[in-house]
C-alpha positions as CSV (number, residue, x, y, z in Angstrom):
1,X,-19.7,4.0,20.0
2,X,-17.7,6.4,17.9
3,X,-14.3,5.5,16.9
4,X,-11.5,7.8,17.4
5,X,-8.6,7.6,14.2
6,X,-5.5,8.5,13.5
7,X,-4.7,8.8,10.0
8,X,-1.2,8.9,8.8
9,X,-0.9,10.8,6.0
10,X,-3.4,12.4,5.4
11,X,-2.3,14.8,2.6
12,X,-2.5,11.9,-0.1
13,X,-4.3,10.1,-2.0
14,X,-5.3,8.0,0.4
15,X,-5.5,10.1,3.1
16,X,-7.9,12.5,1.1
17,X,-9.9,9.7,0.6
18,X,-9.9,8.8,4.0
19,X,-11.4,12.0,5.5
20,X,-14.4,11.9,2.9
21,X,-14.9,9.2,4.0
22,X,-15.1,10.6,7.7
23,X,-16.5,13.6,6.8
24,X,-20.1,11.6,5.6
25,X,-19.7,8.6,8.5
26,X,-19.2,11.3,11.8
27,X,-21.5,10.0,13.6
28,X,-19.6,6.3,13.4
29,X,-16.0,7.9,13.4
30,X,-13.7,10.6,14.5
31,X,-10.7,12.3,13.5
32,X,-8.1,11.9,16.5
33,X,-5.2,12.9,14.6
34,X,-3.5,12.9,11.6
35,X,0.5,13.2,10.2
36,X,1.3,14.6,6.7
37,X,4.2,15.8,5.0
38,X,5.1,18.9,3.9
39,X,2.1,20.1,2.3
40,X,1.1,22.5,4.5
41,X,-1.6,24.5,3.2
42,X,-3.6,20.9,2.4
43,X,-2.8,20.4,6.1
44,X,-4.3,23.7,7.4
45,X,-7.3,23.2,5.6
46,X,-7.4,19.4,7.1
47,X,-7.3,21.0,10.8
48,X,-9.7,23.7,10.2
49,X,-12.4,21.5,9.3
50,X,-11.9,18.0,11.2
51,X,-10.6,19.9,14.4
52,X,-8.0,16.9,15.2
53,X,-6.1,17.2,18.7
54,X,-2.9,15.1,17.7
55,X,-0.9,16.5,15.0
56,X,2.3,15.1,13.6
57,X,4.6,16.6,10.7
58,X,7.6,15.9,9.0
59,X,10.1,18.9,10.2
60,X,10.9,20.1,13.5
61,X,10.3,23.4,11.9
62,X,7.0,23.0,10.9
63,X,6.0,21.5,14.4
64,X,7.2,24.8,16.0
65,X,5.4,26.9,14.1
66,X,2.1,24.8,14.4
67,X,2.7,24.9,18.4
68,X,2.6,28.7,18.2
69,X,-0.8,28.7,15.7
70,X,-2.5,25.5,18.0
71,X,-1.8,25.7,21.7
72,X,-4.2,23.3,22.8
73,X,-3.0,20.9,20.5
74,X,-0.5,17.8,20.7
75,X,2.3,18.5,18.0
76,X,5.1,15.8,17.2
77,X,7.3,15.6,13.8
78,X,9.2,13.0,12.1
79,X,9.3,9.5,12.1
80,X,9.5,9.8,16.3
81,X,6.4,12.0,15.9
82,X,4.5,9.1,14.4
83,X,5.4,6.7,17.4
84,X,3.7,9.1,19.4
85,X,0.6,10.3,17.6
86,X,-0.6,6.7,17.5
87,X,0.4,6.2,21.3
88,X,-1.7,8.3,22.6
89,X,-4.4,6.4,25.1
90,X,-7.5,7.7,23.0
91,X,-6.7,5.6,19.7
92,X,-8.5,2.7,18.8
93,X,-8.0,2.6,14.6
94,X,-4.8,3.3,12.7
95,X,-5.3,4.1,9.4
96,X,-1.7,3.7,7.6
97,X,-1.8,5.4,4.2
98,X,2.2,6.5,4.2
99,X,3.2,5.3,1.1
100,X,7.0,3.6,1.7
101,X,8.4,2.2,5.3
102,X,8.3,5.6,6.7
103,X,5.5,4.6,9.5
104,X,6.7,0.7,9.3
105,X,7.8,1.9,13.4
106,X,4.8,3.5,14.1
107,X,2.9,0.3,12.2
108,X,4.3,-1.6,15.0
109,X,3.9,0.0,17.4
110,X,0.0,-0.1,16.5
111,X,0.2,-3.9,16.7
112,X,1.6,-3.8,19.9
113,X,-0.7,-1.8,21.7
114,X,-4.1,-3.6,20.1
115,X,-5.6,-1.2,17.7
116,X,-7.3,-1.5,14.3
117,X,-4.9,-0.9,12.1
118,X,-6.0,-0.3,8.7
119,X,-3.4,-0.4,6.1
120,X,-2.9,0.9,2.7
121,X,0.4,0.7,2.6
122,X,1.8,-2.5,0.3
123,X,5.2,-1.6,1.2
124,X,5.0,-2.7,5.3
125,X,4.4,-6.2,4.7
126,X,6.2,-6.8,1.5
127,X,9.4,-5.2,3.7
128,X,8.4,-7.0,7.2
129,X,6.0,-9.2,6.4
130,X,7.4,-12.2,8.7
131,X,7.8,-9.9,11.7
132,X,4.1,-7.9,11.3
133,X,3.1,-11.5,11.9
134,X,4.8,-12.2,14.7
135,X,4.2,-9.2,16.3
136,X,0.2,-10.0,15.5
137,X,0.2,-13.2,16.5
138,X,1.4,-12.0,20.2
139,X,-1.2,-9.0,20.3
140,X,-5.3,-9.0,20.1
141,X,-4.8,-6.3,17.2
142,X,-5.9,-7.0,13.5
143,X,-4.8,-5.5,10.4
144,X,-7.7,-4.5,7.7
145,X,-6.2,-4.2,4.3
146,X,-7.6,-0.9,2.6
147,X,-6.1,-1.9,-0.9
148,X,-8.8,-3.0,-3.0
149,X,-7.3,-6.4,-4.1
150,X,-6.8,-7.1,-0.5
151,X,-9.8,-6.0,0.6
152,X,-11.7,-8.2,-2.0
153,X,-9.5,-10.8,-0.6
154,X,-10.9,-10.4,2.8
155,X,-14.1,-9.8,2.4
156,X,-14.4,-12.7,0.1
157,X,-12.0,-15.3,2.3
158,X,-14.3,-14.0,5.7
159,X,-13.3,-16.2,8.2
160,X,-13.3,-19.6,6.2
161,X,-10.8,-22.1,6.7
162,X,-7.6,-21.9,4.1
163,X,-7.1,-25.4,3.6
164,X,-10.6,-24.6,1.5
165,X,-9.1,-21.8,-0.6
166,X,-7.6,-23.5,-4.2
167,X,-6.2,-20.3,-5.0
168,X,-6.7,-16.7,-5.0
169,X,-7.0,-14.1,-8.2
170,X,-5.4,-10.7,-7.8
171,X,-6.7,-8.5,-10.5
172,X,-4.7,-5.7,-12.3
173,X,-6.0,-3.2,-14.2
174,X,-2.8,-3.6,-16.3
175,X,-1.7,-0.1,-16.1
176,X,-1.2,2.2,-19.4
177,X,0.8,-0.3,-21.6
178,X,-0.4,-3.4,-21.2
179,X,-2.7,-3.5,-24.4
180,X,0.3,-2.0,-26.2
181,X,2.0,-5.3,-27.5
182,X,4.2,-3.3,-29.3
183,X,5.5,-0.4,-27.3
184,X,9.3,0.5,-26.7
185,X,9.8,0.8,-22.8
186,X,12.8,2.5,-23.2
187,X,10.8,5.4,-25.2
188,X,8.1,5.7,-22.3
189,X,8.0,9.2,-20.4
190,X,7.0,9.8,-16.8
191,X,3.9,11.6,-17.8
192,X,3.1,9.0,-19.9
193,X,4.1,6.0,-17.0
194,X,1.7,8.4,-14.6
195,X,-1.2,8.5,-16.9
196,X,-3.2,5.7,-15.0
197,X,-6.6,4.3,-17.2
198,X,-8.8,4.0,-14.2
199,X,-7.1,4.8,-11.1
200,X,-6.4,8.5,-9.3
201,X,-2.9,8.0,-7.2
202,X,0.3,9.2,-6.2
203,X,3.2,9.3,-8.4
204,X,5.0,6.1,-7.2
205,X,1.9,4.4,-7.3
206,X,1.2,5.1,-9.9
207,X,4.4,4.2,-11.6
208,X,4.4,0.9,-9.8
209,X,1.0,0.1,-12.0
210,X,2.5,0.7,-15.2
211,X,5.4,-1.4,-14.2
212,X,3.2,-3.6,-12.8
213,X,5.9,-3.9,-9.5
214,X,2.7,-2.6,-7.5
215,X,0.9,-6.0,-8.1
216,X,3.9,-8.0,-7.3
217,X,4.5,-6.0,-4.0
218,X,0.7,-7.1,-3.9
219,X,1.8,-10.9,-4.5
220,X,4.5,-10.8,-1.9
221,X,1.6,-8.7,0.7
222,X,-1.1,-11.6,0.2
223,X,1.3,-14.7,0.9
224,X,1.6,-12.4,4.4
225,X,-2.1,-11.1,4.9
226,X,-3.6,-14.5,4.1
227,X,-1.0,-16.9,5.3
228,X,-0.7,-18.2,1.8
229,X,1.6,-19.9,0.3
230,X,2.6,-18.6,-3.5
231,X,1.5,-21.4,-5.7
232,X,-1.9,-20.4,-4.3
233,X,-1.3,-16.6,-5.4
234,X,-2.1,-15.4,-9.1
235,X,-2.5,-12.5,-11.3
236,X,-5.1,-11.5,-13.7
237,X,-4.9,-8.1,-15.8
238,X,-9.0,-7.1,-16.0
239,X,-8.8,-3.2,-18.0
240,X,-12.2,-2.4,-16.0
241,X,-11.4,-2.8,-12.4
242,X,-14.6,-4.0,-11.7
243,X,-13.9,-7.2,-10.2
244,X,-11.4,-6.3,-7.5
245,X,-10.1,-9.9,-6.7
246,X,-11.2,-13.5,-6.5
247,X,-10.8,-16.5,-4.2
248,X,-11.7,-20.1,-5.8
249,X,-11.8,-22.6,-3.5
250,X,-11.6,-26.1,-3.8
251,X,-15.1,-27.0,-4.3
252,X,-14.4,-25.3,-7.5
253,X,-16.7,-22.2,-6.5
254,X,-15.2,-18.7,-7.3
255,X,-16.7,-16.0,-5.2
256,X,-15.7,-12.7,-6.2
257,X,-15.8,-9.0,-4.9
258,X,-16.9,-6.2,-7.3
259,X,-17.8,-2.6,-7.2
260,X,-16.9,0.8,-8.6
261,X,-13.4,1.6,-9.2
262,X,-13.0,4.1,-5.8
263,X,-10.9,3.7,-2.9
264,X,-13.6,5.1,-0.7
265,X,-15.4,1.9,-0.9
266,X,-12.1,-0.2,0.8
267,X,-11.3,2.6,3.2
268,X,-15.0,2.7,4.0
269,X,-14.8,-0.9,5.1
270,X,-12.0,-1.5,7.0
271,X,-13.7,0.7,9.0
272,X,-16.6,-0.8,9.7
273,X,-15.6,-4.2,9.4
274,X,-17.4,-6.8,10.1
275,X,-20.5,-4.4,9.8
276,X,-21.6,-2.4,6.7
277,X,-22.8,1.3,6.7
278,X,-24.6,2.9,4.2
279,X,-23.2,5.4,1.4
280,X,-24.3,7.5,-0.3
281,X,-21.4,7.3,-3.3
282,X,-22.2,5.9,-6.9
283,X,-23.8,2.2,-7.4
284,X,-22.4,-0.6,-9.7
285,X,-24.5,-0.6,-12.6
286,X,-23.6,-3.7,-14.6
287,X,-26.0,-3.8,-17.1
288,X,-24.3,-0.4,-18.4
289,X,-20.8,-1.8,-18.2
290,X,-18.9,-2.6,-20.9
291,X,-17.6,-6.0,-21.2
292,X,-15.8,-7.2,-18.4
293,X,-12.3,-9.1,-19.8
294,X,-9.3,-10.2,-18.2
295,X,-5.8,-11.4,-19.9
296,X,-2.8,-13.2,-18.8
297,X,-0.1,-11.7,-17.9
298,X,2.6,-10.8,-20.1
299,X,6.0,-11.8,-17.8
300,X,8.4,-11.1,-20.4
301,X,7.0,-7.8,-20.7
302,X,5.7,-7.2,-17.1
303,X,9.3,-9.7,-15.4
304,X,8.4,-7.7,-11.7
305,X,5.5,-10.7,-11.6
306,X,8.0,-13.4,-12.0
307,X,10.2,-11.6,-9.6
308,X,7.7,-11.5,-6.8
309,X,8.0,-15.3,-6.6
310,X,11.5,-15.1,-6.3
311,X,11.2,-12.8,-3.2
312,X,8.8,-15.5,-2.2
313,X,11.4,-18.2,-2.5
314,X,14.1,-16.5,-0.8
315,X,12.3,-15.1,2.1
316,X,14.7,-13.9,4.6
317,X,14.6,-10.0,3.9
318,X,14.4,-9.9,0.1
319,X,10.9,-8.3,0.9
320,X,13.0,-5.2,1.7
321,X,15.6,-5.4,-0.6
322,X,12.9,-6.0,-3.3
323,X,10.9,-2.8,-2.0
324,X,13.9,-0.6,-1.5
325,X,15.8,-1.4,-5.0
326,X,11.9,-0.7,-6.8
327,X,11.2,2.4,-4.6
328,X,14.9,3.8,-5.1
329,X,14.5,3.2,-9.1
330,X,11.5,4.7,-9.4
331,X,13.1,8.0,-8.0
332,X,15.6,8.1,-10.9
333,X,13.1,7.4,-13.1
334,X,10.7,10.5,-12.1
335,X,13.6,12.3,-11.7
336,X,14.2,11.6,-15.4
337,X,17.5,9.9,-14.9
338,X,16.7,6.6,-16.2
339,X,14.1,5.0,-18.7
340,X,11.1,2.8,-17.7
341,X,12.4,-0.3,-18.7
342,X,16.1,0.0,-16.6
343,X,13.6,-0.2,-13.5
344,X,13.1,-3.7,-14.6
345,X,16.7,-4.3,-15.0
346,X,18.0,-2.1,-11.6
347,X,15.9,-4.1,-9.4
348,X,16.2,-7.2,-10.9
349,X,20.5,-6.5,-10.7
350,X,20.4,-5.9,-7.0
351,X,18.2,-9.1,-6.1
352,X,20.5,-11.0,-7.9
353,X,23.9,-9.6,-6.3
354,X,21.8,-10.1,-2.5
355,X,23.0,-12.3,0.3
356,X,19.5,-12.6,2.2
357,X,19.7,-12.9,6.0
358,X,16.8,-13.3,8.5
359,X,15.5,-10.2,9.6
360,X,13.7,-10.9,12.9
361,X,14.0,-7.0,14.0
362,X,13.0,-3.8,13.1
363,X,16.7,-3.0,13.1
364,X,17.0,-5.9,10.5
365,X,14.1,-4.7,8.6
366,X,16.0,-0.9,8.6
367,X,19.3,-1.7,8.2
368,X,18.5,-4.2,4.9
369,X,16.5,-1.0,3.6
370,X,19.4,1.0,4.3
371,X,22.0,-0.9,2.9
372,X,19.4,-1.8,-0.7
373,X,19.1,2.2,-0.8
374,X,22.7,2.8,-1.1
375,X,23.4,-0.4,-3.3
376,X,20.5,0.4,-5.8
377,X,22.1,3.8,-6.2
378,X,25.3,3.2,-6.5
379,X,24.2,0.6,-9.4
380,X,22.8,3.4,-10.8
381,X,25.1,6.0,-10.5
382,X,28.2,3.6,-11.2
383,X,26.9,1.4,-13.9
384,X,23.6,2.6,-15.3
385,X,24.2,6.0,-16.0
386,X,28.2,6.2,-17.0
């Protein structure tokens, strides 16, 4: 039976990835619907060829006008839109590739009516982690990680017990730096912080690798996915991004989960999950690899690692205030207000200054990223930049 999805947003990296990966698998899937931004000329050419019936957008504005050029069409915008694009009745898979807690709503709102819901987005469960899992534990849905560590994760945990697993090995490919012992973080530019060795992403993303914050939102996201607790979570830098994670378990046996460095691959999967279908995209070779290494990681360089426990440890909503202080950092820092290594020191400042409280609600989960917004910029603004 063909699946119907409804991809939210679709204008990025993941998202573009996504729809190749529907545009070679339509006899398995269909496009439902899709939500992007505010590129929309990328959008029009996305409607043209995948026909979707559900559209949402960012701005009212934009909705009108694509009411007037599709009239047989379902158009919704903003965040309200994305409640009701993946409402509809027709839905069985979300895919969630909205970087940020934009669709964290609509990501519940999957959960609770028993889709799929495929997720690319780190950000959801590092934020709302404890409540996700509530909200799954009450709801025949399941969530599919698309991010390749996770994936490997997944794929490589199947559906054995965890009192087996010893430990599991995120790998990073370390970003731009890491091999640079010597480097001055303050002297890094943001074309420089977005130059990624083996990865095509976004520009947060891709910011959050050189930083290295993107594999501790990963640390915080596995203890959630996997039900783990964090003496069982570690990191690995591996340059090649070959070997996408690793679970040991307590036999001693390491199993591990390789393949070409292309998000198509995880996307493809979460998909199909638990069965396989074929591609047609390029093989692993190994025997025309280059070496495969992986290094330790550098905390007092790379301190987002060691702060990632401490979210851990706290619990509560720290996730959030974590998330928000990064996200909110990383802003200045594109906007070249600030230098790379004050987002170490920003977002380290306002975990330190927190008073963590439960957050058992969306509301909680909104309010705490409301409140870290405003506190990580006046930091910045009051401290950081006078």
């Amino acid at each position: 039976m063909v699946k119907n999805i409804v991809l939210l947003g679709s204008t990025g990296s993941i998202g573009r990835n996504t729809l190749a990966v529907l545009r070679e698998n339509r006899k398995f899937f269909r496009l439902l619907g899709l939500a992007a931004g505010a590129n929309s000329q990328l959008l029009g050419q996305q409607v043209a060829e995948f026909d979707p019936s559900l559209i949402s957008v960012k701005s009212k504005k934009h909705a009108l006008e694509l009411r007037e050029q599709y009239p047989g069409k379902k158009i919704f915008f903003g965040e309200d839109g994305l409640l009701d694009i993946v409402s509809q009745p027709q839905v069985d898979y979300v895919v969630a590739a909205i970087t940020g807690t934009t669709a964290l709503a609509a990501t519940l709102q999957s959960i609770r009516l028993n889709l799929r819901l495929c997720l690319a987005n780190k950000e959801t469960l590092v934020a709302a982690g404890e409540l996700i899992n509530r909200e799954l534990s009450a709801s025949r849905s399941e969530i599919i990680p698309i991010d390749s560590e996770q994936s490997a994760i997944f794929q490589c945990l199947a559906s054995r017990p965890r009192q087996h697993v010893r430990r599991v090995i995120l790998t990073a490919s370390g970003g731009p730096f890491f091999r640079d012992r010597q480097r001055d973080f303050a002297a890094i530019g943001v074309e420089e912080a977005l130059a990624h060795p083996t990865w095509s992403m976004g520009k947060k993303t891709s910011i959050d690798s050189a930083t290295m914050m993107n594999k501790a939102l990963e640390i915080i996201e596995a203890h959630h996915l996997f039900k783990l607790p964090p003496d069982k979570i570690e990191v690995l830098i591996h340059p090649q991004s070959v070997v996408h994670s690793m679970v040991e378990f307590v036999d001693s046996s390491v199993l591990a989960q390789l393949g070409v460095p292309d998000m198509k691959l995880p996307i493809l999967y979460s998909l199909s999950h638990p069965d396989r279908v074929d591609s047609h995209w390029p093989e692993l070779d190994l025997a025309r690899m280059p070496p495969l290494e992986f290094f330790k990681v550098d905390q007092r360089r790379f301190p987002s690692i060691a702060m990632a426990y401490e979210v851990l440890k706290q619990g509560r909503n720290a996730g959030a205030v974590f998330n928000t202080a990064n996200e909110t950092a990383v802003e200045y820092f594109l906007a070249g207000k600030i230098t790379f290594a004050e987002i170490f020191a920003i977002v380290g400042h306002v975990l330190e200054g927190w008073d963590f409280l439960p957050a058992q609600t969306l509301a909680d989960v909104q309010e705490t990223i409301s409140l870290a917004r405003i506190k990580t910029m006046e930091h910045i603004e009051n401290e950081v930049l006078k």
